[in-house]
Every structure is written in structure tokens, then in C-alpha cells.
C-alpha positions as CSV (number, residue, x, y, z in Angstrom):
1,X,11.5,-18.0,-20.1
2,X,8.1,-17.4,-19.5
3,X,6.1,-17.5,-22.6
4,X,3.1,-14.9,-22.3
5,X,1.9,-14.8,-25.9
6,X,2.7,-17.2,-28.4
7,X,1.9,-20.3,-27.4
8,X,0.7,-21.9,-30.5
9,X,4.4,-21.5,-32.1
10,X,5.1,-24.8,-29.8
11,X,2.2,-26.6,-31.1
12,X,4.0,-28.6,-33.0
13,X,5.9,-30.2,-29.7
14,X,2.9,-31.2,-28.1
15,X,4.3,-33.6,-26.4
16,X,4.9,-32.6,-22.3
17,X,8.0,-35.6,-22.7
18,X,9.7,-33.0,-24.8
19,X,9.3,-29.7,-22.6
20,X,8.1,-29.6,-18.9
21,X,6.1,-26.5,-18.3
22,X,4.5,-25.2,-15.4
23,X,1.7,-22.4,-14.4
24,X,3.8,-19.1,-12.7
25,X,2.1,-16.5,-11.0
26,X,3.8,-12.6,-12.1
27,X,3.4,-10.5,-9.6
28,X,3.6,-6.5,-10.7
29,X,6.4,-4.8,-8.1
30,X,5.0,-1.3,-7.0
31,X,4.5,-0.2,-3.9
32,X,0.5,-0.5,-4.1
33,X,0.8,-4.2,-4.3
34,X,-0.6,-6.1,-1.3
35,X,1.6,-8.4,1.0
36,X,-0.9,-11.3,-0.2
37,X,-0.3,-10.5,-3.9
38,X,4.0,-10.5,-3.4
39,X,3.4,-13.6,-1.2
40,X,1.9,-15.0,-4.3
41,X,4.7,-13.9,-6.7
42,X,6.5,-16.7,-8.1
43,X,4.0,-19.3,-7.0
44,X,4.2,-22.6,-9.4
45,X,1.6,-25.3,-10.2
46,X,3.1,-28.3,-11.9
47,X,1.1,-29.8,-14.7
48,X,1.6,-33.3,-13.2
49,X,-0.2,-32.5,-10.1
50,X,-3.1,-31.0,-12.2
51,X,-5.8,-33.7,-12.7
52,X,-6.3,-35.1,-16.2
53,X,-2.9,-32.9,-17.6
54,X,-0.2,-36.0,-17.5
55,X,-0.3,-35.8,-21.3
56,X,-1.5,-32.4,-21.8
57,X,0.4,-29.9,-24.4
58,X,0.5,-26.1,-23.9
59,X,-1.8,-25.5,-26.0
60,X,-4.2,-28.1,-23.7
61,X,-2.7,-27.3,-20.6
62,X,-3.4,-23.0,-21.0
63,X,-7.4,-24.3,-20.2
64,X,-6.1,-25.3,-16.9
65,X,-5.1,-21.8,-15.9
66,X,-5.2,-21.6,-11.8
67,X,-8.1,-19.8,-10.5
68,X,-7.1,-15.9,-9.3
69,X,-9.2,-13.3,-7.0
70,X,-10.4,-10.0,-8.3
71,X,-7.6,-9.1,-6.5
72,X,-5.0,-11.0,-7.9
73,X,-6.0,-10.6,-11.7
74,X,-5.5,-6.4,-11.1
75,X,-1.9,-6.9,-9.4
76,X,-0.6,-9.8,-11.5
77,X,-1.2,-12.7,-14.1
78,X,-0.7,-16.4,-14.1
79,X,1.6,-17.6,-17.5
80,X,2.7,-20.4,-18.6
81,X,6.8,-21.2,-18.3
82,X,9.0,-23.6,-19.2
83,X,10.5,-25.4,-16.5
84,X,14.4,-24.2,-15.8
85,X,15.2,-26.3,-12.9
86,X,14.8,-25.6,-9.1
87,X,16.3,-22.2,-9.3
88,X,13.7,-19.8,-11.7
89,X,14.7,-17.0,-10.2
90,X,15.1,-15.5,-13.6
91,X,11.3,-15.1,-13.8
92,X,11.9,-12.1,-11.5
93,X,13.4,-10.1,-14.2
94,X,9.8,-9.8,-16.3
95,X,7.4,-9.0,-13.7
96,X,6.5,-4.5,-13.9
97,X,8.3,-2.5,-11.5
98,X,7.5,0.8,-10.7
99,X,11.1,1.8,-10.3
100,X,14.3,1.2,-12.9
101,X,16.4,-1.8,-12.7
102,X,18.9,0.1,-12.5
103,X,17.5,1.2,-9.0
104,X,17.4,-2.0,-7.3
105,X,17.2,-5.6,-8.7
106,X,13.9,-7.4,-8.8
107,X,15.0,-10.1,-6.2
108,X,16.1,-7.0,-3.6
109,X,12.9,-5.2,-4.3
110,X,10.7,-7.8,-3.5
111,X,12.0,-8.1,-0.4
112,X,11.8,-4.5,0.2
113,X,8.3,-4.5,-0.8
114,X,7.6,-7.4,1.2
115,X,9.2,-5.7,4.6
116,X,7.0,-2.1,3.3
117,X,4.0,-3.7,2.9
118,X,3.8,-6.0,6.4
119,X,4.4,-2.1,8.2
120,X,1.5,-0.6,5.9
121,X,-0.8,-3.5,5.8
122,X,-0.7,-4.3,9.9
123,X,-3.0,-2.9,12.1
124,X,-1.1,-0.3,13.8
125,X,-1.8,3.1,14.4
126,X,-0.6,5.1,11.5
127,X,1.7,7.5,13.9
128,X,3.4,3.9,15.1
129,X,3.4,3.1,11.2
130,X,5.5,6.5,10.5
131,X,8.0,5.4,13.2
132,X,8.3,1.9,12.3
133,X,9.0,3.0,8.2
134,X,11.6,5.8,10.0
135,X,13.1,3.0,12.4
136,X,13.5,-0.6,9.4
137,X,15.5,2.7,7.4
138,X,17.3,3.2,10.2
139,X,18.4,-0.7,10.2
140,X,19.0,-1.4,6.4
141,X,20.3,0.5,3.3
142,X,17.5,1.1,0.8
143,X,19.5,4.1,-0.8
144,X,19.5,2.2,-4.4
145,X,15.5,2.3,-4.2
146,X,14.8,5.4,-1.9
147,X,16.8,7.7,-4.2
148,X,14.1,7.0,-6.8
149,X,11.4,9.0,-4.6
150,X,13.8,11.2,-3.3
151,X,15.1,9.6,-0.1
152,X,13.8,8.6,2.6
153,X,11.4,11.3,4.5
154,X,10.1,12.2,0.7
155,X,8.7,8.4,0.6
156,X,7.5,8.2,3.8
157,X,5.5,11.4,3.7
158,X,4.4,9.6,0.3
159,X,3.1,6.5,1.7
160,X,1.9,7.7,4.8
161,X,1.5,11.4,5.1
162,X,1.7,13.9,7.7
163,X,-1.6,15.3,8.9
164,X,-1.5,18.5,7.5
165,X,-0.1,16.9,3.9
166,X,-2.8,15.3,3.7
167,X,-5.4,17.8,4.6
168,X,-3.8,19.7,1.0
169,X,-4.7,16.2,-0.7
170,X,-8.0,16.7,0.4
171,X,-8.4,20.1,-1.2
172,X,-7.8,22.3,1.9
173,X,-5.5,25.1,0.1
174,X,-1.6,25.4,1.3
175,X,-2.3,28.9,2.4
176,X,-4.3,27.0,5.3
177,X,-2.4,24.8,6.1
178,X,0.7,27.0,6.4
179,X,-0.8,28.5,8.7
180,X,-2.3,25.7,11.2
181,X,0.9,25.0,11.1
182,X,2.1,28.0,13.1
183,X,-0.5,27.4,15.0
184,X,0.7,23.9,16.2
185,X,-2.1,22.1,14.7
186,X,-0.6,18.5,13.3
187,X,-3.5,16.2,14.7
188,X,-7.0,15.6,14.9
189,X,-7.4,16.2,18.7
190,X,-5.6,19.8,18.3
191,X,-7.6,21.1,14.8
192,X,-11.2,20.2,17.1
193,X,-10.0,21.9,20.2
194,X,-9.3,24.8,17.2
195,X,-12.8,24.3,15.4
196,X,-14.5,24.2,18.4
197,X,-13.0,27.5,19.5
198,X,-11.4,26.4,22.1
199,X,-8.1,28.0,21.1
200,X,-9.7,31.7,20.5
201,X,-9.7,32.0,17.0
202,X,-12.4,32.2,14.2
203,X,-10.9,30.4,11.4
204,X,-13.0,32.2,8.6
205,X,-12.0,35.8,10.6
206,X,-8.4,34.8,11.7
207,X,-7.1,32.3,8.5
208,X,-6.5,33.6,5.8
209,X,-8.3,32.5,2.7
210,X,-10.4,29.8,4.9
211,X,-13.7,29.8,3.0
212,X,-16.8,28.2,4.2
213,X,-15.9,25.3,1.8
214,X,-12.4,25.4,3.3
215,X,-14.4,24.9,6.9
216,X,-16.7,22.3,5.9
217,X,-13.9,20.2,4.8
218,X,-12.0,20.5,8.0
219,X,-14.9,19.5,9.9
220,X,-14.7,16.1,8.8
221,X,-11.9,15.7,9.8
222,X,-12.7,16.6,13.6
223,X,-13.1,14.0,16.5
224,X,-16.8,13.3,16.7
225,X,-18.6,15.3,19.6
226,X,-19.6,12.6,22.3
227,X,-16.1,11.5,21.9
228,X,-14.9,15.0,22.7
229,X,-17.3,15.2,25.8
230,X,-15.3,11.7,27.0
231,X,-12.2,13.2,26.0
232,X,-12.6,16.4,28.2
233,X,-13.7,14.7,31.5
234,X,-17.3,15.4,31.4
235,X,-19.5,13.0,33.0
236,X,-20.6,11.0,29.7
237,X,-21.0,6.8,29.8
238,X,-18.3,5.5,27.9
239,X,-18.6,2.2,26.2
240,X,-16.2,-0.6,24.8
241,X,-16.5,0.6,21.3
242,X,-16.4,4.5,22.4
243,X,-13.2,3.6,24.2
244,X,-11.9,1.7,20.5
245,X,-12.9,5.0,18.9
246,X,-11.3,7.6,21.2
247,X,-7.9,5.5,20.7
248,X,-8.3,5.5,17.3
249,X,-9.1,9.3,17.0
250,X,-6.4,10.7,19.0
251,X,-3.4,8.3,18.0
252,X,-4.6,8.3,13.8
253,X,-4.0,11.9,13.0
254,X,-6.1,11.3,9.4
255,X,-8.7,9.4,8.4
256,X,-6.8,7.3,5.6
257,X,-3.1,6.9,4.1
258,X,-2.7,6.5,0.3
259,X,-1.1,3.1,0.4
């Protein structure tokens, strides 16, 4: 088993003859972990291939601890572990989850992580991300770990939010929202055409309990203005990196996800 604290109670077998031991990186299972970080998970360095550690003890070999990233170091630890044979699976069963066991074993949720994180992580609009979360649901059965955010469309709206979700989260109150709801506003495009009074209405006459605050934050949240003038037709030059930036404004209804 790994042995993360203690290492001086096998001083006394110093010998590597005796016990083989190995470096194994632990890997934290939550849903914030990067792709590269679960990639990592259960990576081994063997002391024999470590320079100078042929003879080296535990106690010796812990100085050769593998380098790690800022990265790494927040998301997981390197530890030293006895070797079991080929199969060390069982290190699986020590590494934090952010879910019960009784959910989903380790080995399954890695892989579920693993197929989460290469939707979130890739550069995709976040609309095609939503699908494509909706769709690899659609394929497998992840009951045993969805029922622990409360299904499906409960962790999808958690990892990826809709647009008006996500304008709550950035302190615009529900009263608002409820309302540019109605009003059919669920992307960026639509809540400029709306700021811009394009659709008719004041929002600090016509929303209730829209404060100037309230308006402020909306704004940021707008499609910039030259891009609007490009987006309505009028005769503006439009450049290779305006072009990047209307795509990304009209298909990414927010700014940023959580995850």
C-alpha cells in the first residue's frame, strides 16, 4: 500500500533487496482536475531507473522525489509505494474523490473524469460543449455518479451553465433574470440587441428591480460595439481577428464556465 507518512518505521529494512518500492503519483478525483493531472494519475518511477538509487533505502530514496508543476502539487502528490506487481490498481482506492465510493468506484470514475474533462478542456464553443456533455449521456450510463449532483441536466448546468444561470452567479438578482427570460433573452447577441434598445424597452423603466448596478453588470456582458456594426451589415472593415471575435461572441453565450 502506499505509505504516505511513516517512512522511518521501515528504516530498519534498508535494504531495496528486501522491498522494491517505487515513486506513485495520486491524483485527487473531482471534477476540477485537469485532463493532464488524471493523465498523470498512477504514473510510476522505478528506483532502478533513477540514477545513483540501485542501493538506495526509503528513507534515501524519498530525496529523489520526481519533480511536479505548480499544477500538479495543487491536484495531487507523488508517494512512495511498495511495489505489488504489474497490477496496482489498488492504489486507486486512496486517492480523494469528490463523490462517495459508494457512488462509483475509483477505477470507473476516472474514466468518467477523463471522458468530462477532454469535452471541458477542448476548444469548442461552450454551446457545442453543452451538446456534446448532453449527447456522451446519451451513449453511456453514469446514473451511479450523476445521481450524486442530481442527474444529469443538474450537472451539466453545474459545469457549464446556461446564460442566464450564470448571469445570477455574477450577481445580477433572479428577479432579472426571470424576466429576460420571458423576454427570450438566453445569449449574448439577443441581451445587446436589448441593451442597445433595439427591442423597445428601458431596462431600468421596464425590469423590475434592474438598478444602475444591475445595468452596469449586464453591460459587460454585451458584444463589443464595432463587432455589433459588423454584425448588423453596416459598411465596417472586418479583419481576421474581428471575424475570430464575432464567432466567438455570438456562438459563447458567457464569458467563462466554472470548470
Amino acid at each position: 500500500m502506499p505509505l504516505t507518512e511513516g517512512i522511518g518505521a521501515h528504516h530498519l529494512m534498508s535494504k531495496r533487496d528486501l522491498i522494491d518500492w517505487q515513486w506513485m503519483f495520486l491524483a485527487n478525483l473531482t471534477i476540477e482536475t485537469p485532463l493532464a493531472i488524471l493523465r498523470r494519475h498512477a504514473d510510476t518511477v522505478d528506483p532502478a531507473q533513477v540514477s545513483g538509487a540501485e542501493n538506495a533505502d526509503p528513507v534515501i530514496f524519498s530525496s529523489l522525489m520526481p519533480g511536479m508543476s505548480k499544477n500538479e502539487s495543487i491536484y495531487g502528490e507523488w508517494v512512495i509505494s511498495e511495489k505489488i506487481g504489474d497490477d496496482s490498481g489498488a492504489s486507486l482506492n486512496v486517492v480523494v474523490m469528490d463523490i462517495p465510493e459508494s457512488a462509483c468506484a475509483p477505477g470507473r470514475y476516472l474514466t468518467f473524469l477523463t471522458t468530462f474533462r477532454s469535452i471541458i478542456e477542448s476548444s469548442d464553443q461552450t454551446l457545442n460543449k453543452r451538446k456534446r456533455i448532453e449527447r456522451w449521456f446519451d451513449e453511456e450510463t453514469w446514473s451511479d455518479v450523476l445521481v450524486w449532483w442530481n442527474g444529469e441536466k443538474e450537472f451539466t448546468n453545474r459545469v457549464i451553465p446556461r446564460f442566464l444561470d450564470h448571469l445570477v452567479a455574477q450577481g445580477i438578482p433572479k428577479k432579472v433574470t426571470d424576466q429576460l427570460d420571458i423576454l427570450g433573452i438566453d445569449n449574448r447577441l439577443a441581451l445587446t440587441r436589448l441593451m442597445h434598445g433595439k427591442l423597445g424597452i428601458d431596462l431600468r423603466v421596464d425590469l423590475e428591480g434592474c438598478s444602475k448596478k444591475t445595468e452596469e453588470i449586464l453591460s459587460t456582458f454585451c458584444i463589443r460595439e464595432h463587432l455589433m456594426d459588423i454584425v448588423e451589415g453596416k459598411n465596417v472593415t472586418v479583419s481576421d481577428d474581428d471575424q475570430r471575435k464575432i464567432s466567438e461572441q455570438l456562438q459563447d453565450s458567457f464569458i467563462q464556465t466554472i470548470y
